[in-house]
N, C-alpha and C positions, 0 to 999 in steps of 0.2 A: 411295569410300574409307571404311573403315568406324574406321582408326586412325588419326592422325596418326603420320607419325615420328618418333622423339624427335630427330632431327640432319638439319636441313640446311646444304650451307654456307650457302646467301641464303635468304633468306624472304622473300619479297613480298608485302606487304599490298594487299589492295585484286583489285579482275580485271575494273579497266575498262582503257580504250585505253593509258594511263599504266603502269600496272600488269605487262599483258600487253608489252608492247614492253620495259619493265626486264626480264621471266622471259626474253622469247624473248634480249636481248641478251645477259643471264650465260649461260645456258644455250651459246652461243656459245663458251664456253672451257674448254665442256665440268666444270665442278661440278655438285653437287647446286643443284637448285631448288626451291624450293615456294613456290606460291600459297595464300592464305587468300583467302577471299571471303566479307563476314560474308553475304550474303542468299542464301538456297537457289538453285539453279541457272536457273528458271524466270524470275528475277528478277535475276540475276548481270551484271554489264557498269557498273555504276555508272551515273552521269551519260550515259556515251558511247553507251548504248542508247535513252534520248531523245532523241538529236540527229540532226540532218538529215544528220551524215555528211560536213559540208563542213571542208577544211582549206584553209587559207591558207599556199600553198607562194612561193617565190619561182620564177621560170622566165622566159626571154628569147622564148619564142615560142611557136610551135606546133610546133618539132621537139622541144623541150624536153617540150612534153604528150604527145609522140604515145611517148616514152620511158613512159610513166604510164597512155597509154590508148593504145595499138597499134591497137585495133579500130577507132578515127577512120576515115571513111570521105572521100574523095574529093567528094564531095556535100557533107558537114558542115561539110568544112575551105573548101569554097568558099562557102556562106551564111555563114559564122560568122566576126567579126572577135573574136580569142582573146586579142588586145592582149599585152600585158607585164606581168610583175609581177617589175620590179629589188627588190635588195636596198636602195635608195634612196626606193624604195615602202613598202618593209616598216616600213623605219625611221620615215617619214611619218607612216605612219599610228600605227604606234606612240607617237609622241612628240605627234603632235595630240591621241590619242584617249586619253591618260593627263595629260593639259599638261604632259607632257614630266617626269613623274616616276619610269615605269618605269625600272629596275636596269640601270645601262648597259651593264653584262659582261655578264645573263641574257637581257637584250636582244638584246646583239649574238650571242649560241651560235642565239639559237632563229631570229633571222635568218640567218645564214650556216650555219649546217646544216638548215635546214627542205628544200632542194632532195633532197640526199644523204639526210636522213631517210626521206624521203617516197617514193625507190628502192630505201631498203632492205627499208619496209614491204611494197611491191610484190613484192620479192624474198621474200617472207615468205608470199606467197599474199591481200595486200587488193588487190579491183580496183578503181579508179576510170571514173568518167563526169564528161561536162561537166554542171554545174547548168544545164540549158535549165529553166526556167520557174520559179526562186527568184531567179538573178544575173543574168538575158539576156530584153529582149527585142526581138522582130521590128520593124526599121522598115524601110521600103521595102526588103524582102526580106532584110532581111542583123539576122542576130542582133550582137549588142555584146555582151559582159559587162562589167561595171562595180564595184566594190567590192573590188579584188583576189579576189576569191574565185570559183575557175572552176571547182574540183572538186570530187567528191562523192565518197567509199565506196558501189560496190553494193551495193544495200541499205538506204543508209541509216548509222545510229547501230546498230541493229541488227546489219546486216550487218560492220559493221566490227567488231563484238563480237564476232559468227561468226566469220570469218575468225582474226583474232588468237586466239582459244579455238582453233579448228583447231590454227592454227602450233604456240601452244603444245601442243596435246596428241602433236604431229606431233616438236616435239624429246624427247617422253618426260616432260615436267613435271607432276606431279602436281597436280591445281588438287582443293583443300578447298573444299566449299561449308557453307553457316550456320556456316561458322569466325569468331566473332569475337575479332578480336585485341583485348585489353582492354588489357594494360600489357606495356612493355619490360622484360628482365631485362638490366641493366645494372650496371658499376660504375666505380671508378676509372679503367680501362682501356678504358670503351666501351661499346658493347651487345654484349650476346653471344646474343639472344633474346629470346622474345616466349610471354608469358601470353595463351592461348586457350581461349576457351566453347566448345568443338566439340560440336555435339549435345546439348548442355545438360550438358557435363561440363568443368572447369574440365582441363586440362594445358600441360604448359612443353614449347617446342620450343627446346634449344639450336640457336645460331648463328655463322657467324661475320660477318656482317653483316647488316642486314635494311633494307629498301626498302620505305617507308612512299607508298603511292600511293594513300589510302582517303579523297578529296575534302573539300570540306568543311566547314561546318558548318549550309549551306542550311535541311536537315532538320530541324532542331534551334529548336523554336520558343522557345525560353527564349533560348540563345545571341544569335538573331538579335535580337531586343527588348533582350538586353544591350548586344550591340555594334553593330549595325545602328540600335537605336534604338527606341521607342513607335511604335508601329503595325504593324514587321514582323512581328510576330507575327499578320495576320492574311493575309499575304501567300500566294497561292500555291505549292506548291514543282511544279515544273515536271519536276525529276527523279526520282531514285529517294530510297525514303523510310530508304533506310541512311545518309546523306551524316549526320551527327549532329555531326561535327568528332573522332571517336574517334581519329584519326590525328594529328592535329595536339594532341590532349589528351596522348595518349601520349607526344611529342616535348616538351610544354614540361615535362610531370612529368619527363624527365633531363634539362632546363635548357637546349634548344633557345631560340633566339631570336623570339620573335612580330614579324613585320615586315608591311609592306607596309599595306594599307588596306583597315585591319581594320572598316570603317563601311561602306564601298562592298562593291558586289555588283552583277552582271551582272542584270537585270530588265527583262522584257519584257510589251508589250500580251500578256494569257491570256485565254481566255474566263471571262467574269463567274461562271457558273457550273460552270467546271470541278471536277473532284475537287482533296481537298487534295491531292495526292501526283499524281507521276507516274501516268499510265493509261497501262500497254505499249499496251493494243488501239488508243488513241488516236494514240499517240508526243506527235509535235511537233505535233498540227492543232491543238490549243489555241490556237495564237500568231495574231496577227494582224498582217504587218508591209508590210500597205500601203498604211500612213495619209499616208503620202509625197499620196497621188492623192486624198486625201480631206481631211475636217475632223475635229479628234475636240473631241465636246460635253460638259463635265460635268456633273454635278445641275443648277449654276444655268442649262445651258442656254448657257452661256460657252464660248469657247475658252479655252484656257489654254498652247500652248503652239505653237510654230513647227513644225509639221508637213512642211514642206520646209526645215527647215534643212540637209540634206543626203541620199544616199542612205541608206537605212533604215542599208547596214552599218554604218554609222557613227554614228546615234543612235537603233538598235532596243534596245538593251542599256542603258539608261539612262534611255528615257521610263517603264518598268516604274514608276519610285521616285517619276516624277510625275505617274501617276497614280493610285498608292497613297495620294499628299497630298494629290487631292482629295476634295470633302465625300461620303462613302462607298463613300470607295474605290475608284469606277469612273466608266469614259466608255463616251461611246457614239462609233463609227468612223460617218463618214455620206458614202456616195459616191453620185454619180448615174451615168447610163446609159455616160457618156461612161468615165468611170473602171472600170467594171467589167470589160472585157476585161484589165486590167491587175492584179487582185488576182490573189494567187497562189494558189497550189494548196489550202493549208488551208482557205483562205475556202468551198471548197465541200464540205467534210467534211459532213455532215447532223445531226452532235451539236450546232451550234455556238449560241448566242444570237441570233439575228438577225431582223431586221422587216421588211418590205417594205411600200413604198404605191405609188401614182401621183401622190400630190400630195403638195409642200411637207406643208402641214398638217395631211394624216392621219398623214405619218409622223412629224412632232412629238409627236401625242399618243401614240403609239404607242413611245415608248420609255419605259420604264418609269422612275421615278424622276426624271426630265428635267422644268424648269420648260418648258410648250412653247412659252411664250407669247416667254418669253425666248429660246430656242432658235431660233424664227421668225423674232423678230428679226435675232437673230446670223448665221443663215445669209443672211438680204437683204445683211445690212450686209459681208457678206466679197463674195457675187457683185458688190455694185455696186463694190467695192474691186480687183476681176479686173481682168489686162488685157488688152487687144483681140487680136487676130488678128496682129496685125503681128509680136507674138515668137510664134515657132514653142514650142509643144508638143513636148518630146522627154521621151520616159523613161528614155532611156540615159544622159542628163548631167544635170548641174544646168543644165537650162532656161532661169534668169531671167526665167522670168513669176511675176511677186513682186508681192504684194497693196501698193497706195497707202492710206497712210492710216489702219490702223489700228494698233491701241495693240498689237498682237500680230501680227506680220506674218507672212503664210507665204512664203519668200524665193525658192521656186522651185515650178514646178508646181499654181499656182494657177489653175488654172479653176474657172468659176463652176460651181455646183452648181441645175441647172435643168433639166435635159433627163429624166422619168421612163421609167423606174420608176428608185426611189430604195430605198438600203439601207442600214440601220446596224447595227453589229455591235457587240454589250456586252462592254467588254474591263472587266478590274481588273487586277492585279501578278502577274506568276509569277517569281517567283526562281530563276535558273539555278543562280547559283554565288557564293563567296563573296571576295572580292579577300586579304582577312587571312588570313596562315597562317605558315609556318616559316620561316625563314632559311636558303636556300643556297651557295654557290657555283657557279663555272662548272663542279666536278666533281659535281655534285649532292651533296656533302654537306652533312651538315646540320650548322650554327656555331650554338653556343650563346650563350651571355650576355656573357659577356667574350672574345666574337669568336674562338673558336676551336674547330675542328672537333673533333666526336664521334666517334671512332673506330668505325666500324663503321655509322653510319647514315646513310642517303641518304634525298632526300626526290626526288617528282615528281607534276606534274599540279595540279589546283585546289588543294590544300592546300599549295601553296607559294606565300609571297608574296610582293609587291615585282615582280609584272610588272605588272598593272594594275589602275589608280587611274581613278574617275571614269567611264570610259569601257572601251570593248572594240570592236576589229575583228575582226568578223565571222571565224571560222574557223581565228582565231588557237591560242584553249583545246585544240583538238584537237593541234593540230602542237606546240604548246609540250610536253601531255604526252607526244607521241611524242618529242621531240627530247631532254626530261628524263630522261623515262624511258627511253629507250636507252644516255644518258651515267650513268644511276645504277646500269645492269646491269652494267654494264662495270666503273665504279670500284669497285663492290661484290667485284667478282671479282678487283681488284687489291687491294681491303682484305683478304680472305678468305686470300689467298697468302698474305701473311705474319703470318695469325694461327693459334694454336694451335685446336683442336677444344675 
């Protein structure tokens, strides 16, 4: 596209997963569209092009999946126990993994429409697969999945970007790349458009409403030390390096509401020395999330934290922030023989930080920055805290073989660490995404300051806030921005009717 047009009816910011499912929904009622995308094409997808591709749908079975993945086979459906994920699950985890702070209406849309989301996406050209070897694995022949979280996009985060770019290009929607949208043209009456750097030239696209879905403020290492706090600023960003909060800045400059928790951020085990920014060639192997089967050591060589307090989905997104607070910023993951059929797939990317010994105490010194003396210790003092044989090993549940005795207990999945070769992997913080952002409603629009809505703007995706606090289930981010962003294409195109050009 070498012009911008000067008139769309909707304009949609952003042309990640959020973004794209707002275009392909207005597009649906048949208006003008237009996508902005600030980062050049190569780099275009936001956040959703990092990620593993899993969402977190509701569904009653396996006839419910095979609606989502057809191609299931008769073999797969017979090893694979596919279990359930009610709308009573969804809420669960919702209200555990936020302590029951998330937005009880935005709650309840992305729960009850995440099934119907998720077939329209389908309907739209994204395929799904079951996650075998992130949420499932083999015990006495039969796969489990666990964590509510059973499917993936093929592909990937990637592929789900593919896909949705397809669609869109497929309803005629025009997608702008290194468009950045800088500020809203708005007035007494609402937004009516949006101020864009396109190509290094400043111009204005009237509108009659626009759909801000441009993530958010992750990238942004001054924001994150403002609001996140000292020391974010030296955090990993694990996504893509456009997420700056330009969307959520544009929204409170026409007097949008800042809500939700704005300190909290999704943060996960990254390799120690990852790049600052998102790596496409890398994706997601940076992460490391199966300290569940291991111990994690920091500088003093200490543990520091309950590494089976539940399945990773449930406290992967939050141990990021502790172990940013430890003394330089990083651990070491340290698993034995017994454990490593059970790390997952990243773990064996070949970029990653990792050591290997045959004994205890070559691999103590061998980690770099680690007291190993102390370290040596610490790891006697947790095997002789193991418990015996009598409680069965399962990696499908919480286990209950829960360490005796010490001052920092691992509460499930504790076996001793003794059987070589032994391996530890240097993680520090990667920051996913950030919890603080706009104030919506159940119609995605966006409410201001004195509680009332903008005429004309809708928000979706990470840059909306008030869904989670503290914590995050696993696959949720994805389904919230499709299920936001489907309701903000829509309502955009019922604001658009009855406004003037």
């Amino acid at each position: 596209m070498h012009n911008l047009p000067e008139y769309s009816d909707v304009v949609v910011v952003g042309a990640g997963n959020a973004a794209l499912c707002a275009a392909l929904s207005a597009a649906e009622h048949g208006v003008s569209v237009l996508v902005l995308e600030r980062a050049p094409e190569a780099e275009s997808g936001g956040n959703t092009r990092f990620t593993a591709g899993g969402i977190k749908c509701v569904y009653d079975g396996v006839e419910d999946l095979k609606m989502l993945m057809p191609h299931l086979t008769p073999d797969e459906i017979a090893i694979t126990d596919f279990g359930t994920h009610p709308e009573a699950r969804y809420y669960d985890d919702m209200g555990r993994e936020t302590q029951y702070r998330s937005d009880p209406d935005l709650t309840e849309v992305l729960v009850t429409r995440s099934r119907d989301t998720i077939r329209w996406m389908r309907s739209k050209g994204v395929r799904f697969l079951p996650m075998y070897g992130r949420q499932a694995f083999k015990v006495d022949g039969r796969f489990k999945f666990w964590g509510g979280l059973t499917i993936e996009s093929v592909g990937g985060g990637p592929g789900l970007v593919e896909a949705l770019t397809q669609a869109v290009r497929k309803a005629g929607i025009p997608i702008a790349y290194q468009a950045r949208a800088i500020a809203l043209a708005a007035d007494d009456d609402g937004v009516k458009g949006v101020r864009v750097k396109y190509l290094g030239r400043t111009v204005h696209v009237r509108a009659k409403s626009v759909v801000l879905a441009a993530g958010g403020f992750e990238a942004n290492a001054e924001w994150r030390t403002r609001y996140l706090g000292p020391g974010w600023e030296l955090a990993k960003v694990r996504g893509t390096r456009f997420n700056s909060g330009d969307g959520i800045r544009m929204a409170l400059e026409v007097g949008a509401m800042p809500t939700g928790n704005w300190s909290g951020c999704h943060s996960v085990g990254w390799d120690r020395n990852a790049t600052e920014f998102g790596n496409l060639a890398v994706g997601d192997n940076y992460q490391k999330h199966s300290y569940p089967f291991g111990i994690m050591l920091n500088a003093n060589g200490e543990r520091f934290v309950d590494e089976g307090a539940d399945v990773f989905s449930y406290t992967y997104a939050k141990y990021g922030r502790v172990v940013l607070g430890q003394p330089g910023q990083f651990a070491w993951q340290v698993f034995d023989r017994k454990a490593q059929p059970f790390l997952r797939d990243e773990y064996r990317f070949k970029g990653m930080t990792k050591v290997r010994a045959d004994s205890l105490e070559d691999l103590v010194r061998k980690l770099d920055d680690v007291n190993p003396v102390r370290a040596l210790e610490t790891i006697t003092a947790f095997n002789a805290a193991t418990p015996g044989p009598e409680i069965r090993f399962d990696p499908n549940v919480k286990d209950g073989r829960k360490t005796i005795g010490l001052a920092i207990p691992k509460s499930n999945w504790a076996n001793p660490i003794d059987e070589p070769p032994f391996e530890a992997y240097a993680v520090t913080c990667g920051i996913t995404f950030t919890f603080g952002g706009v104030k919506i409603n159940t119609k995605a629009e966006v409410i201001d300051t004195d509680d009332l809505v903008i005429p004309g703007l809708y928000a979706a995706g990470e840059m909306v806030g008030g869904l989670y606090y503290f914590g995050y289930p696993s696959g949720s981010g994805l389904m919230s921005g499709a299920v936001f962003g489907r309701i903000a294409g829509g309502s955009a195109v019922r604001c658009a009717a009855g406004r003037s050009s």
